[in-house]
C-alpha positions as CSV (number, residue, x, y, z in Angstrom):
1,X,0.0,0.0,0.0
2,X,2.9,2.2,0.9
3,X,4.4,1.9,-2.3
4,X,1.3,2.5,-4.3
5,X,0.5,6.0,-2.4
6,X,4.4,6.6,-3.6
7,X,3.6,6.1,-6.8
8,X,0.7,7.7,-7.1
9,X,2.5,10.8,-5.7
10,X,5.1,10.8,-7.8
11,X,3.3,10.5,-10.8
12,X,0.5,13.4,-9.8
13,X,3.6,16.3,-10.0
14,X,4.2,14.5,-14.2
15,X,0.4,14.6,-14.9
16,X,-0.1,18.2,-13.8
17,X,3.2,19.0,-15.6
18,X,2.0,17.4,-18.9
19,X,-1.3,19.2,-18.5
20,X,0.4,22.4,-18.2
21,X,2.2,21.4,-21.8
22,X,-0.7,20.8,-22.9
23,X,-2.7,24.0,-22.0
């Protein structure tokens, strides 16, 4: 579970940044 909410953290920061490329 630990290393799922890591993940998941770590790949929110890349979606918003791609987003932000996007837009």
């Amino acid at each position: 579970m630990k290393l799922l909410i890591k993940l998941i953290k770590m790949s929110l920061p890349l979606l918003t940044q791609q987003n932000n490329y996007i837009l």
